[in-house]
PAZAPA-4460 file (N, C-alpha, C; in steps of 0.05 Angstrom, whole numbers, plus 32768, in hexadecimal, padded with zeros to 4 digits):
% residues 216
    n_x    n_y    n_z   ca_x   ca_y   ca_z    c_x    c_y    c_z   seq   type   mol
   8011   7FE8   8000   8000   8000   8000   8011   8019   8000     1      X     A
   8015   802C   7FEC   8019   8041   7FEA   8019   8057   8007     2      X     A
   8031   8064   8014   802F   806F   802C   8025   808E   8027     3      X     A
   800F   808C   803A   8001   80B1   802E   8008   80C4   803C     4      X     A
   801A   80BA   805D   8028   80D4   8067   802C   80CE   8081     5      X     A
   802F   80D9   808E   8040   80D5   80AD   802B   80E3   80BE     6      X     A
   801B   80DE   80D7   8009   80EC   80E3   8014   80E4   80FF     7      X     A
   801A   80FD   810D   802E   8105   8126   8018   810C   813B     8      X     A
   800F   8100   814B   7FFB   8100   8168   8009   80FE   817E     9      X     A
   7FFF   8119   8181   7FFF   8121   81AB   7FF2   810C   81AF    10      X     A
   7FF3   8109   81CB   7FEB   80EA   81D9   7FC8   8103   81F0    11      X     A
   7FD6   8102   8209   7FBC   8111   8215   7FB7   812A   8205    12      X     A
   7F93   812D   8210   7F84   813B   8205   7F89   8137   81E0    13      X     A
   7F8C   8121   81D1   7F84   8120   81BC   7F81   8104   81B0    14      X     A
   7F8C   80E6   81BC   7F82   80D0   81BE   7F7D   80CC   81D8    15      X     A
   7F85   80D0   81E8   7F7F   80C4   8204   7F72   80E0   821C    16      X     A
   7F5D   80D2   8229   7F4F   80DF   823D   7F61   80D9   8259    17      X     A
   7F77   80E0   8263   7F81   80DB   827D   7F76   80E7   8299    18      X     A
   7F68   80F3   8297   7F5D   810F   82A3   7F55   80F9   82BB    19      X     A
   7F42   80E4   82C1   7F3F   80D1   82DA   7F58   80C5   82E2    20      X     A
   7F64   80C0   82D7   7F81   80B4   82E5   7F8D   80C4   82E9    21      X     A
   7F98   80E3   82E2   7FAA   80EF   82EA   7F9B   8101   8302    22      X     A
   7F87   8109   82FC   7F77   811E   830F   7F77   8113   832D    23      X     A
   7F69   80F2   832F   7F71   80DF   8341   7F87   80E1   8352    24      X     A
   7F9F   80DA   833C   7FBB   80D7   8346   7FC0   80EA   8358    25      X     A
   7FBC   8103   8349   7FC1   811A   835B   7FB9   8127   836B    26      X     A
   7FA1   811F   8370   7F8D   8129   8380   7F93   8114   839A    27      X     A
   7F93   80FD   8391   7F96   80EC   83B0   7FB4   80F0   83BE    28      X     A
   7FCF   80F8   83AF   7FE0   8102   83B3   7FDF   8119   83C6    29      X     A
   7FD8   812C   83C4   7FCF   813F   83CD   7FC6   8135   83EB    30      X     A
   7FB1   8124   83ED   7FA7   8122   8408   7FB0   810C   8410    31      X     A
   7FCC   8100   8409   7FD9   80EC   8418   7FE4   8100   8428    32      X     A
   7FF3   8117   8422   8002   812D   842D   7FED   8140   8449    33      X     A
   7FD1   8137   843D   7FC2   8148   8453   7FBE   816B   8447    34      X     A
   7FBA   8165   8435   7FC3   8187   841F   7FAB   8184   8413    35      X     A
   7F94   8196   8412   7F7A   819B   8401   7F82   819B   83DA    36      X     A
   7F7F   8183   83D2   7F7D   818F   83B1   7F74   8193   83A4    37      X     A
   7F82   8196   838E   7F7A   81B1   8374   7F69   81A2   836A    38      X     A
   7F56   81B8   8360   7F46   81B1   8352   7F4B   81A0   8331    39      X     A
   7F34   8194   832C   7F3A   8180   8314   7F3F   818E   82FB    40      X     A
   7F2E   81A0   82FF   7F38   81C0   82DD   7F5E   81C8   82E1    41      X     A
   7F61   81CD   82FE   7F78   81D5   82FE   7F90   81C4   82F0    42      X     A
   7F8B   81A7   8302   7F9B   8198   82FB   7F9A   818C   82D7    43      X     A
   7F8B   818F   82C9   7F82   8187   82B0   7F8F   819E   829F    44      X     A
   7F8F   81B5   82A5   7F9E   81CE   829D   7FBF   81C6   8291    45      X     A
   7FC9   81B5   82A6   7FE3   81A7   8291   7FE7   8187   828A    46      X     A
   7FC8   8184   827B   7FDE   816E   8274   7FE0   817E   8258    47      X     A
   7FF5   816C   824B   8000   8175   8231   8017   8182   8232    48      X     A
   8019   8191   8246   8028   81A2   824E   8040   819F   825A    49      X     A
   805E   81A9   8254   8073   8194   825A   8079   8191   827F    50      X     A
   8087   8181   827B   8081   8171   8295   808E   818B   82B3    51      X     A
   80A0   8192   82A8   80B2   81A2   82B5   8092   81B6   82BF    52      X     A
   808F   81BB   82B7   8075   81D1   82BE   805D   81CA   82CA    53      X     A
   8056   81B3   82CC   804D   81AB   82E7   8059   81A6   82FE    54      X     A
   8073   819F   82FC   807D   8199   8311   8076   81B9   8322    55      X     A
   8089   81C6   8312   808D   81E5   831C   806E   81F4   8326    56      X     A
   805D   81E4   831A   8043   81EF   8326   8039   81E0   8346    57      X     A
   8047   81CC   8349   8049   81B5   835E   8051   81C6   836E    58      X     A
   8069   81D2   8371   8081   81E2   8381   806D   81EF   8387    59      X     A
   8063   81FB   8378   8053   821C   8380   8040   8217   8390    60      X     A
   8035   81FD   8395   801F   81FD   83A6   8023   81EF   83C4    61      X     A
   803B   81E2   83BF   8044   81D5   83D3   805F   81DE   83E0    62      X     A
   8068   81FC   83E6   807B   8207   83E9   8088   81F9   8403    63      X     A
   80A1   81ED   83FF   80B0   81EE   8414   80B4   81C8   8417    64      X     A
   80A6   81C6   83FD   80AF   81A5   8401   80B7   8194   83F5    65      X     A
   80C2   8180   83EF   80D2   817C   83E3   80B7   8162   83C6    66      X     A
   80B7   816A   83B2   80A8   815C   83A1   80AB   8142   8391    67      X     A
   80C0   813D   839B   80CD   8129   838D   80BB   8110   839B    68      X     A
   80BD   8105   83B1   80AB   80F5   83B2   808A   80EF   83AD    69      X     A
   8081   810D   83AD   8068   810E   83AA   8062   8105   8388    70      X     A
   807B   8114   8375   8072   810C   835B   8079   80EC   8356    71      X     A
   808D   80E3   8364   8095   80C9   835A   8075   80B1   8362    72      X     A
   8067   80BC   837D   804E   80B8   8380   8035   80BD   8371    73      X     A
   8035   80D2   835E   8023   80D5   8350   8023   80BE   8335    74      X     A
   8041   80C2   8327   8049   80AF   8312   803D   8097   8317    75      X     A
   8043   8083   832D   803F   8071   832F   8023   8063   8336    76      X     A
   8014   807A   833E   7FF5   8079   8343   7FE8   8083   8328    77      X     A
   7FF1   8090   8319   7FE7   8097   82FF   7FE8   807B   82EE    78      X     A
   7FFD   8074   82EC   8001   805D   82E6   7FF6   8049   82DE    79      X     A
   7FE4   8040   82FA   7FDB   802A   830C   7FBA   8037   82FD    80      X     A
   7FB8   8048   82FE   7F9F   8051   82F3   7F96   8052   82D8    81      X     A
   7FA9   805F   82D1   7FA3   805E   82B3   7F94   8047   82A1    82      X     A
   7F98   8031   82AA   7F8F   8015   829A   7F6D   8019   82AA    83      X     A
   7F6F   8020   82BB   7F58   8021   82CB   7F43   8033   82BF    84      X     A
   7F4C   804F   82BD   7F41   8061   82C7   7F40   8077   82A9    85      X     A
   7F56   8069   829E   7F58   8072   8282   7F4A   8076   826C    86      X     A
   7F49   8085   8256   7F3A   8085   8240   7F41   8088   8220    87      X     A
   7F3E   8080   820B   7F42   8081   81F9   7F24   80A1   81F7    88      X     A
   7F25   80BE   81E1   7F15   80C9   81DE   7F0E   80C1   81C8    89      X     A
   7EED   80C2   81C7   7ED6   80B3   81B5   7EE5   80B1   8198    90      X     A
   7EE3   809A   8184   7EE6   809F   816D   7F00   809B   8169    91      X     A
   7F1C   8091   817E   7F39   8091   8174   7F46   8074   816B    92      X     A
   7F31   8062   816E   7F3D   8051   816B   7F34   804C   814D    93      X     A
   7F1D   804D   814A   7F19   8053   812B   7F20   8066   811C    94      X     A
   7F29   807C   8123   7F3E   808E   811A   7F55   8083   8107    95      X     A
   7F66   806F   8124   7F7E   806D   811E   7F76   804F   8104    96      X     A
   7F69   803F   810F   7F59   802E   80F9   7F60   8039   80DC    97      X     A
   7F4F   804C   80D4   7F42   805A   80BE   7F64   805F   80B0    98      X     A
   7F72   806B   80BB   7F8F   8076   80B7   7F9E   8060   80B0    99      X     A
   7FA0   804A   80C3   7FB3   8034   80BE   7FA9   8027   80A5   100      X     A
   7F92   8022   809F   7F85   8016   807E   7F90   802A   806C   101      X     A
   7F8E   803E   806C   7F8E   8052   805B   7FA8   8056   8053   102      X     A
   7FC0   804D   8062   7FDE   8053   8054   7FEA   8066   8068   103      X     A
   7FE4   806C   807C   7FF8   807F   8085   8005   8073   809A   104      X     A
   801B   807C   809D   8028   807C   80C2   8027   808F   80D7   105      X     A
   8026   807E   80E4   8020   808B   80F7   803D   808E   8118   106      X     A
   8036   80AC   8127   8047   80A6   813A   803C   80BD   8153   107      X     A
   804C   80B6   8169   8043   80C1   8187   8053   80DB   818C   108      X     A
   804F   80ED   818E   8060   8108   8196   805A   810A   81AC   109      X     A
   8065   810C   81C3   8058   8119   81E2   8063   811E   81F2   110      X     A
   8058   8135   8205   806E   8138   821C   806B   8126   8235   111      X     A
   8051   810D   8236   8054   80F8   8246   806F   80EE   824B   112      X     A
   8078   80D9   825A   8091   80CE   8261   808C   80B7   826B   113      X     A
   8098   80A6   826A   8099   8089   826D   809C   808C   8291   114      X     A
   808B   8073   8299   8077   805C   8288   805F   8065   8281   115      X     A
   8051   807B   8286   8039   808A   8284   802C   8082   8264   116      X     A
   8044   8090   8252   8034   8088   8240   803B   8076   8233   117      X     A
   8052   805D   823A   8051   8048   8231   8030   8040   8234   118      X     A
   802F   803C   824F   800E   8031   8263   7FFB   803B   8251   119      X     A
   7FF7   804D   824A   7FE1   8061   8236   7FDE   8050   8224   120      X     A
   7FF3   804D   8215   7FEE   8039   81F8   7FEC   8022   8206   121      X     A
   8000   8010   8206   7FF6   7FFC   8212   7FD4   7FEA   8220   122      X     A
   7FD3   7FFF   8231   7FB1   7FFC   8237   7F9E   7FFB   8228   123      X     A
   7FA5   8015   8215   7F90   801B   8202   7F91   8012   81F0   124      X     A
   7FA0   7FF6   81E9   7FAC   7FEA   81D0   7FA9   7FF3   81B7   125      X     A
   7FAE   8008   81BC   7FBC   8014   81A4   7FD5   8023   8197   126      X     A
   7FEB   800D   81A9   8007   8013   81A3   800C   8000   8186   127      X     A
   8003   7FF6   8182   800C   7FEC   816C   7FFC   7FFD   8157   128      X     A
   7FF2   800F   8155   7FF2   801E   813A   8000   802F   8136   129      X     A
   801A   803D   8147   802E   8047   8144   8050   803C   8143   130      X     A
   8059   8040   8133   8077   803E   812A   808B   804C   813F   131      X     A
   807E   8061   8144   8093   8075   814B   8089   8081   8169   132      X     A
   8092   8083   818B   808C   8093   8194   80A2   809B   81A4   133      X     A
   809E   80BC   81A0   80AB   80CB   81AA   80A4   80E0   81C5   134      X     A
   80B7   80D8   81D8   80A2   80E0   81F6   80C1   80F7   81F8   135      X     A
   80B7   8109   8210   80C8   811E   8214   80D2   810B   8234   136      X     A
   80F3   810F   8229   8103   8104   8241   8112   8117   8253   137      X     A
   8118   8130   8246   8128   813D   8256   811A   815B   8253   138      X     A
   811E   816D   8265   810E   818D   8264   8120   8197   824C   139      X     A
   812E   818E   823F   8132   81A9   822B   812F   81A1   8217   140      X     A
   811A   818C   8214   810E   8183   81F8   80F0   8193   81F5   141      X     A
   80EF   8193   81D8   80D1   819E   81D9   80C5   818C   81C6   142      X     A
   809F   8192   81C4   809B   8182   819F   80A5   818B   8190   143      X     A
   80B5   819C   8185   80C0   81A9   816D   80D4   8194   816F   144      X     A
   80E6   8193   817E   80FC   8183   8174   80F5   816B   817B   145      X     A
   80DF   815C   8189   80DC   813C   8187   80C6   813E   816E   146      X     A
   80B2   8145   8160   80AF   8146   8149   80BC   814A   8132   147      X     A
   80D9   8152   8133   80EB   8158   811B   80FA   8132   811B   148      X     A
   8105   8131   8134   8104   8112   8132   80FA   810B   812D   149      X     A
   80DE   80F7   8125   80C9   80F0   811E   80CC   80F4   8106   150      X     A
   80C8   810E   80F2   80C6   810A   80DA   80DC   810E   80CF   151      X     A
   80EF   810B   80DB   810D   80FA   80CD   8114   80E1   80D7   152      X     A
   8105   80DB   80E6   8109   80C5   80E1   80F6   80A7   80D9   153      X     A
   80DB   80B7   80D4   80C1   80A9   80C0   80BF   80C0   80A9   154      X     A
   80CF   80B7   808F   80C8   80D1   8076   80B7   80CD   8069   155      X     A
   80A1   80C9   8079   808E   80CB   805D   807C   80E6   8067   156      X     A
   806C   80ED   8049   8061   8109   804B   804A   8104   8039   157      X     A
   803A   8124   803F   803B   812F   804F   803C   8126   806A   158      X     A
   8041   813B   8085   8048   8139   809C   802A   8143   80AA   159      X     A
   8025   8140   80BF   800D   8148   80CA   8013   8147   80EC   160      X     A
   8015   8156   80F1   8012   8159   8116   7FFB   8160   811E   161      X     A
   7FF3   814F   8133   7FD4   8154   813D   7FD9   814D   815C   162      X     A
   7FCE   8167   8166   7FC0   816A   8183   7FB7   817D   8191   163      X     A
   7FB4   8181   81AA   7FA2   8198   81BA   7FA8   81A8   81C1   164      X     A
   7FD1   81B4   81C8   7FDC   81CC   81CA   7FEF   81D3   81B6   165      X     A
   7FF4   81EE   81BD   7FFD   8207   81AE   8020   81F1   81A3   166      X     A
   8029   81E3   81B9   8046   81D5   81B4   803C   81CA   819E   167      X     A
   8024   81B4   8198   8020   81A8   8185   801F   81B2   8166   168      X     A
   8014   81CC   8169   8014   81D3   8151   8026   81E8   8148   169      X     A
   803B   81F2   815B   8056   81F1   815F   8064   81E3   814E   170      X     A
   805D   81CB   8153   807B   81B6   8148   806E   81BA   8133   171      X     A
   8053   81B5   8121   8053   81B2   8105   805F   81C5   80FB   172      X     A
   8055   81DA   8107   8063   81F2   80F1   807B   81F4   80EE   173      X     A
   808A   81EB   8105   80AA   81F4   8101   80B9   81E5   80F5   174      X     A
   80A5   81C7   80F0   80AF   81B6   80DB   80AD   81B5   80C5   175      X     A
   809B   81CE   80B4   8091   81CB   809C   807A   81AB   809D   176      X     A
   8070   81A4   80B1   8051   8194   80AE   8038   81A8   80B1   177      X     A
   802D   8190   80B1   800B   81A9   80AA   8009   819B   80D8   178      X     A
   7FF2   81AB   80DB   7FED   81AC   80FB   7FC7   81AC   80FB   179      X     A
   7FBF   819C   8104   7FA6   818E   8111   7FA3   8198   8133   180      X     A
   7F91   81AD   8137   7F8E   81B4   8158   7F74   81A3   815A   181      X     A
   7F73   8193   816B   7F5D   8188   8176   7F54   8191   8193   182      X     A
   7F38   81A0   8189   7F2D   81B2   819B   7F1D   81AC   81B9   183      X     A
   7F1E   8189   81B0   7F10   8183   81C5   7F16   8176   81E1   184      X     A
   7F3F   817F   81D9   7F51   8171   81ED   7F4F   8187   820B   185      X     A
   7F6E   8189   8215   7F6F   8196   822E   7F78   81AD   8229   186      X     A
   7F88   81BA   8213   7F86   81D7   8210   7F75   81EF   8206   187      X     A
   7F7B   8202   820F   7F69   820D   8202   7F67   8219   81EA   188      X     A
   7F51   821F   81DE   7F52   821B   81C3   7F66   8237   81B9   189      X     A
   7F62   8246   81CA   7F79   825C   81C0   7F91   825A   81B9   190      X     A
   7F93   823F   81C8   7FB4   8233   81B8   7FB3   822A   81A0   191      X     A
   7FA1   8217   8198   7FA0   820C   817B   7F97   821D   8166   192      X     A
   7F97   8237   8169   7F89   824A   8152   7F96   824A   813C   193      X     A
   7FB4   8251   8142   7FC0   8246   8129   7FC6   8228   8114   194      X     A
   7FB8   8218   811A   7FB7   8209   8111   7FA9   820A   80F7   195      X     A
   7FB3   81ED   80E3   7FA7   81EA   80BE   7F89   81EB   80C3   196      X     A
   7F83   81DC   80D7   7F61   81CF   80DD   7F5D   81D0   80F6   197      X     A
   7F4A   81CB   810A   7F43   81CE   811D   7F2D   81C3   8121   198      X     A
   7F2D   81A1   8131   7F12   818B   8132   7F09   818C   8149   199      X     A
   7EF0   818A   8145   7EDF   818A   8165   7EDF   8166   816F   200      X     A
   7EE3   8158   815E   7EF0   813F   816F   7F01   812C   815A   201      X     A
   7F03   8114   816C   7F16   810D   8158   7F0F   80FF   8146   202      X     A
   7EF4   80F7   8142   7EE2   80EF   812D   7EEE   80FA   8118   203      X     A
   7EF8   8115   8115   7EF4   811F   8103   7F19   8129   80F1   204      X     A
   7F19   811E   80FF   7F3B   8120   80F4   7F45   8113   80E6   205      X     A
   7F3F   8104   80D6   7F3D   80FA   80BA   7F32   8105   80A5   206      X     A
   7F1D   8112   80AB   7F12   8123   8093   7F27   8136   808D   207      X     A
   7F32   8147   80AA   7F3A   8159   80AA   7F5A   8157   809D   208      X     A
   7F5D   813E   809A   7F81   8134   808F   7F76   8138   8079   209      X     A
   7F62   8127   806B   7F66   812C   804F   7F5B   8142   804F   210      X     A
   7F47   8155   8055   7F48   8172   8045   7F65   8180   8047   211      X     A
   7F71   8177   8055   7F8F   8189   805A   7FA3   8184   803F   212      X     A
   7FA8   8165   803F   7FB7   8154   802A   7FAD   815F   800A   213      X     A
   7F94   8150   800D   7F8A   8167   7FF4   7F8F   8175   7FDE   214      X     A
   7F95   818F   7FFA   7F9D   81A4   7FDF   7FBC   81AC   7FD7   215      X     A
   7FC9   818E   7FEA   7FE7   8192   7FE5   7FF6   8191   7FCD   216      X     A
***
């Protein structure tokens, strides 16, 4: 079968619903310590968002203590949850279906980190429709440069980056790919404005590849 292009997916807020397992995680964290927590909007505010920046939002609320155990506690209760508590959002598994018949490849961009989103796919068995995933390991990586990996190192084209923040559609552009904001993830939509297209779920992000491809 003829290869029709490379399609680069954020992991939360654009296949996967984590929002019960992580909200959980951190919320019961919180009152292992005896500390009132944040609310579930708050905490939902980063996912997507690189990791370093929650932590630092951790600091800020918990001044004067040391976070390292509390996150290595969250990880491992997120974890434990995820298979549980987890979600694929409506319409992704036939998504990725529809794509894999159709000729394209596919791969994982994200600022998740192992085992999180090993567990993510895994669970949601749908690691095997990706070739390629690329998780953020260290703070001075961004998607721009783990998406430039990616499509050097799967060349086929066109390129397509799809997900629910401003990083996401970030990396397409700075790669010369086209960029997919999906509106119905955890950022806000003011981030994905610049995006080629812009889907209210992920039903619809196939239409929206080929109107993109199209008029290439």
């Amino acid at each position: 079968m003829k290869t029709r292009g490379l399609l680069v997916f954020d992991l939360d807020g654009t296949l996967f619903r984590g929002d019960r397992a992580t909200v959980a995680a951190v919320r019961e964290a919180f009152g292992n310590l005896g500390l009132a927590p944040p609310e579930a909007e708050e905490i939902c505010s980063y996912f997507g968002r690189p990791i370093h920046e929650f932590h630092a939002w951790l600091r800020g609320i918990v001044p004067g203590r040391d976070i390292g155990e509390m996150l290595g506690w969250i990880e491992r209760r997120e974890t434990e949850l995820v298979p549980l508590e987890g979600r694929l959002f409506p319409g992704v598994r036939e998504m990725l279906e529809r794509f894999k018949s159709e000729g394209f490849r596919l791969a994982i961009c994200s600022n998740g980190r192992n085992p999180y989103a090993r567990t993510v796919l895994e669970s949601q068995g749908i690691a095997g429709f990706f070739e390629a995933v690329r998780l953020r390991e260290i703070e001075t990586e961004n998607k721009t440069i783990m998406a430039r990996d990616l499509l050097a190192a799967i060349p086929a084209r066109p390129a397509v980056v799809i997900g629910d923040r401003r990083d996401d559609i970030d990396a397409g552009k700075a790669n010369g790919a086209l960029a997919i904001g999906c509106a119905y993830g955890y950022g806000p939509r003011e981030e994905i404005a610049g995006a080629d297209a812009i889907v209210e779920t992920a039903g619809e992000i196939p239409d929206a590849v080929a109107r993109l491809i199209a008029v290439l």
